[in-house]
N, C-alpha and C positions, 0 to 999 in steps of 0.2 A: 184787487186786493185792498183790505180796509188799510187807512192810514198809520193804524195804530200799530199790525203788521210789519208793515215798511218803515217804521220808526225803529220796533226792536229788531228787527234786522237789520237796521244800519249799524243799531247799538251793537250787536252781538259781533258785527265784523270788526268793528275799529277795536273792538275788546281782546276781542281772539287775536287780532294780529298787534296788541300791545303786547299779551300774554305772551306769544309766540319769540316777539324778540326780545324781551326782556326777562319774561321767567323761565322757559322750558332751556335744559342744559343737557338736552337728549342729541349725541353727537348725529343722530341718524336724520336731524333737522336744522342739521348746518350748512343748509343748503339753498335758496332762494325760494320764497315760499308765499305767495301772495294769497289772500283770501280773496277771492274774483265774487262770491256771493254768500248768502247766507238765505235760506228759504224756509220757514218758522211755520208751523201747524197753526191751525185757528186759534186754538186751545194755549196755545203755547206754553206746550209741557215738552215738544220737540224741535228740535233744528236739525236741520241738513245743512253744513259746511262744506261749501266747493272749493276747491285747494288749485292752483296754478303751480304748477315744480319745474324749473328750469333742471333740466337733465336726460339723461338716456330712461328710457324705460325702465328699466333698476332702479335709476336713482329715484324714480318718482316713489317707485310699489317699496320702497325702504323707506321713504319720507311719511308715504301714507301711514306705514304700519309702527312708526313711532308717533305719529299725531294723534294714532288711534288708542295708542296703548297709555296716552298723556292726557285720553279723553276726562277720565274721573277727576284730575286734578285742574284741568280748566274750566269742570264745571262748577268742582268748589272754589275755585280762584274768583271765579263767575260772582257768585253768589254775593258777595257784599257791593259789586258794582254794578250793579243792577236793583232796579227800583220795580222787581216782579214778584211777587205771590210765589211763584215757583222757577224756579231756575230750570229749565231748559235740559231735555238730555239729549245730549251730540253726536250725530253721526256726521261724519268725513267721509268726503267723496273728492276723485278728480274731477277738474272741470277741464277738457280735453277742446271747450270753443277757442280757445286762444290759438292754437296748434291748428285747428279748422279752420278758422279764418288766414290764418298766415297761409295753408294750405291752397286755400281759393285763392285770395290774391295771384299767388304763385302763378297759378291756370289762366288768372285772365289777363297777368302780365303778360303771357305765352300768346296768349291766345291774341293780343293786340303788337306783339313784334311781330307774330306774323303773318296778320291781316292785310290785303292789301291798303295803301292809302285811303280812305273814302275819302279827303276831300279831290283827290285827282280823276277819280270815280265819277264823283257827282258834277265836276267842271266839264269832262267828257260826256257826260247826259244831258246838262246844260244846251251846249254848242250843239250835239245833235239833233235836240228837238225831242229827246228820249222820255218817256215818261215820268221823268221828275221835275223836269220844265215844265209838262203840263200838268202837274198836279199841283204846282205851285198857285197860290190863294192872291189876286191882286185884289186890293181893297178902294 
């Protein structure tokens, strides 16, 4: 991705999430609301906003659907903070990795209580001569 790219998307997220808490008074976004990314077309005539929503599943799809209907106003809000030819036109999306990764953790927390020991494992293959003693490398 050109740098130039990754500059207005940085721009456009710290922007949107100044806009977010300071100007929108849409009760359906009073809710916890982080901008996780922001993904800009070459052209950058459009953005994709990934949205993070602390909540049940409702609360997200009722967060999404006031941020979206507050699209037109944060693109003109946009418009004088921004040093661009065109202002950008916004689509909102969930970004559901946050939720995925706390997910996997979860599995491989599981997955390590109830593993047995390896180092009592490998001390018992040690002492017997097992094949981990002899693959071991003397230098």
């Amino acid at each position: 991705m050109p740098r130039r790219i990754e500059r207005v998307n940085e721009l456009l997220r710290q922007e949107i999430s100044l806009l977010l808490a300071r100007q929108i008074k849409d009760p359906r976004l009073r809710v916890v609301i982080s901008i996780t990314r922001v993904r800009t077309s070459n052209d950058l005539r459009s953005a994709e906003v990934f949205l993070s929503v602390m909540g049940d599943p409702e609360t997200k799809l009722t967060a999404l659907k006031g941020i979206r209907s507050a699209a037109s106003f944060l693109r003109r809000e946009l418009r004088p903070r921004l040093t661009l030819r065109h202002t950008p036109f916004l689509t909102f999306s969930l970004d559901e990795s946050l939720e995925e990764t706390g997910h996997l953790l979860e599995i491989m927390n599981t997955i390590r209580e109830n593993e047995p020991d390896l180092e009592s494992i490998i001390e018992v293959d040690d002492r017997s001569g097992g094949p981990l003693a002899s693959s071991s490398r003397s230098n």
